[in-house]
TORGU-141741 format. One record per residue (C-alpha): residue in three letters; x, y negated, z. Coordinates in steps of 0.1 Angstrom, whole numbers, plus 5000, padded with zeros to 4 digits. Layout:
BEGIN
ALAXYZ/...
REM end
This chain:
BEGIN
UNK948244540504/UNK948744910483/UNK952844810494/UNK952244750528/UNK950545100530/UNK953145250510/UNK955745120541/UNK953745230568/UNK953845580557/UNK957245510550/UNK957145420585/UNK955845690602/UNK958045980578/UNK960845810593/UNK959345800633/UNK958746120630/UNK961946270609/UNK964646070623/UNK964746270658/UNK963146540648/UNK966246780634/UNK964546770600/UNK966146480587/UNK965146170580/UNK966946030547/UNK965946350531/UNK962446310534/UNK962445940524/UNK964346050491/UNK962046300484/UNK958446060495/UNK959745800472/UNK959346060446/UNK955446040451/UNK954945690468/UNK957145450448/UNK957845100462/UNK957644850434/UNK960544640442/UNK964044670433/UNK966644960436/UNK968744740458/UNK966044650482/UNK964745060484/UNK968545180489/UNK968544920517/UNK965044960531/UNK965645340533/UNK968845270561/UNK967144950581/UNK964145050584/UNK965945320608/UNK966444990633/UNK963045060642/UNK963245400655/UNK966545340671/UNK965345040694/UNK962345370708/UNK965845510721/UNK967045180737/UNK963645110751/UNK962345450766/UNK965945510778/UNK966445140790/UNK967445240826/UNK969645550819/UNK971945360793/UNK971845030814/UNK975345060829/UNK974644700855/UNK971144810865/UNK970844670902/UNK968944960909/UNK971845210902/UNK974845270929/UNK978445240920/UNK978745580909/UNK975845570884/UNK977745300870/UNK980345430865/UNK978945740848/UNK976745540824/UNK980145340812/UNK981545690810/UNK978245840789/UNK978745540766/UNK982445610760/UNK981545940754/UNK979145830726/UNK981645550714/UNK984345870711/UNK981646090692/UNK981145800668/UNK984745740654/UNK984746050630/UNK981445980611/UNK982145630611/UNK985745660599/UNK984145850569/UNK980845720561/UNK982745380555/UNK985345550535/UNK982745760513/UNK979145620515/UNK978745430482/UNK980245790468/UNK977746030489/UNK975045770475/UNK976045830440/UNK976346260440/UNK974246340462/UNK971046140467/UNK969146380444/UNK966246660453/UNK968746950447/UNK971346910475/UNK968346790497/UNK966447070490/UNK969747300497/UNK970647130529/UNK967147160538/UNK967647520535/UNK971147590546/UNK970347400579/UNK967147610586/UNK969147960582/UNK971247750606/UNK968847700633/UNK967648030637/UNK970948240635/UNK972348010659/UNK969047990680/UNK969548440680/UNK972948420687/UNK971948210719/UNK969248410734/UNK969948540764/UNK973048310773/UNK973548010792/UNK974547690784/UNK978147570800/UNK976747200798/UNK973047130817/UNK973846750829/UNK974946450806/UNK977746390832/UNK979546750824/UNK979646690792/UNK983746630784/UNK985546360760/UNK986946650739/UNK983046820734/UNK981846460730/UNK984546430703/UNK983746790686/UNK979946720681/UNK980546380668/UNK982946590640/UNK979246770631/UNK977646390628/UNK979946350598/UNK978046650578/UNK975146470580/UNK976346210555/UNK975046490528/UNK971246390526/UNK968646650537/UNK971146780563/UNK970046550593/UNK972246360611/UNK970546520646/UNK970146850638/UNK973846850625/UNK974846740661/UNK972346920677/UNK973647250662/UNK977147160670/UNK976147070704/UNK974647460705/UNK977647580695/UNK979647420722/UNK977747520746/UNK975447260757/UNK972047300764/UNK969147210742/UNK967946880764/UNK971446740768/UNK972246820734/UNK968846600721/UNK969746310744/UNK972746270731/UNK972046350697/UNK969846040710/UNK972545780722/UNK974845910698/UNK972345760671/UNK972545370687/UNK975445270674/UNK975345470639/UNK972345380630/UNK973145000642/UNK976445040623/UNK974845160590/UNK971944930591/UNK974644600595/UNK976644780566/UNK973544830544/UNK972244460551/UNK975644320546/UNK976544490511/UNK972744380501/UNK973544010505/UNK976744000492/UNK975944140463/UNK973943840456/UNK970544000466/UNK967843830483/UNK964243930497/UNK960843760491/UNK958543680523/UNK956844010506/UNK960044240510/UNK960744060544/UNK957344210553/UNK957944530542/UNK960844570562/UNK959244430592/UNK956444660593/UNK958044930581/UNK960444890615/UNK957644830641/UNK956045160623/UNK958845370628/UNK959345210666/UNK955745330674/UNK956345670660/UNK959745720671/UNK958645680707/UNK955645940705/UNK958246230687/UNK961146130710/UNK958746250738/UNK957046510721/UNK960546680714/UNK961546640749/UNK958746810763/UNK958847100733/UNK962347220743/UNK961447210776/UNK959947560772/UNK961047600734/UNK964147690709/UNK964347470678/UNK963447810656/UNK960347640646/UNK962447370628/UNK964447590610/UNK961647770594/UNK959947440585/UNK963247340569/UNK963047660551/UNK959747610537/UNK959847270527/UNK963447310511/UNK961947600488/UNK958647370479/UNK960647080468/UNK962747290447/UNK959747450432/UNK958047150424/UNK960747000408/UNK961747280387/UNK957847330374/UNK957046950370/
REM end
């Protein structure tokens, strides 16, 4: 029972971190410093990437209609642009998967550590707010999903691939680059969004696959763990999606960057005192 708790706030850090541009893996690292699941390393480093299958399917769900390229309800054109959003996405994909193939098992091994969270934490917070000044007062080139070009598409997925350094956040990476380009906050969190479907599917498959074949196995309790800890994340996922859509409505992502801030410089304290 004191595991199944342990998930569910497992659960809900990731609901709530994964679209939130606080990121997600670096928070997990650093809970599991406090709330240790007693179960193999094998199973955690695992558990830690699946358990993101939960929050990914809030996307697919509360954006069902948008994504759905043969809804009856859509006309030609509609089609046509959804098959052209999710070649947009498939574009933005190819650089980060390229090289979190390439380089995962070695990210894992030097840099999945509270230091270069706790720095990337920081470094992404500064981040937020400098570029958050630099865009007052300017408009964005990109306000619709549909203006958004192949070559921008391809540029913000280039930002994705920073975000295989823990504690930088794969969607504030994106979303950053996506400021940079040009593109306004909502488009830039909806396809930070999309853009996550089939990375997260991708790294999940990976994760899942590498765990078997290295002869590993789960008991009915780890097969729980995961299972809850994926319908947690679902739940939460779909109240931050829409809480984060309705705050940049009227908002900047400032408020992230100084949260960033702050927690980067706690976790460094703590560690260095304790």
């Amino acid at each position: 029972m004191i595991e199944i708790l342990k998930v569910i706030i497992l659960g809900i850090v990731e609901g709530i971190t994964e679209w939130l541009p606080i990121s997600s893996t670096g928070h997990l690292i650093l809970v599991d410093e406090f709330i240790k699941l007693s179960a193999s390393d094998a199973f955690k480093e695992m558990f830690n990437v699946v358990i993101q299958l939960g929050a990914i399917m809030a996307v697919v769900v509360l954006y069902f209609h948008k994504l759905n390229p043969f809804s009856p309800k859509k006309t030609k054109e509609d089609k046509m642009q959804t098959i052209s959003l999710w070649m947009k996405v498939i574009v933005a994909c190819i650089p980060a998967g390229v090289l979190g193939i390439l380089f995962d098992d070695w990210m894992e091994a030097h840099f999945h550590n509270y230091v270069v969270v706790s720095i990337m934490l920081i470094i992404y917070g500064v981040l937020f707010i400098l570029i958050e000044n630099w865009n007052k007062g300017q408009k964005p080139s990109v306000t619709k999903l549909s203006n958004l070009s192949y070559k921008t598409a391809l540029l913000i997925g280039a930002f994705q691939v920073l975000s295989l350094i823990p504690g930088t956040s794969r969607s504030g990476a994106t979303i950053i680059g996506a400021l940079l380009l040009g593109v306004s906050r909502y488009v830039a969190a909806e396809f930070t969004f999309f853009l996550a479907i089939p990375v997260m599917f991708g790294a999940s498959a990976i994760k899942l696959l590498k765990f078997f074949m290295e002869g590993a196995g789960m008991t009915s309790v780890e097969i729980a763990m995961l299972s809850v800890g994926c319908v947690v994340s679902f739940a939460v996922s779909v109240i931050a999606i829409k809480f984060l859509m309705g705050y940049i409505k009227k908002n900047d992502f400032k408020v992230f960057g100084y949260y960033r801030i702050i927690l980067g410089l706690l976790v460094l304290l703590y560690f260095l005192i304790f």
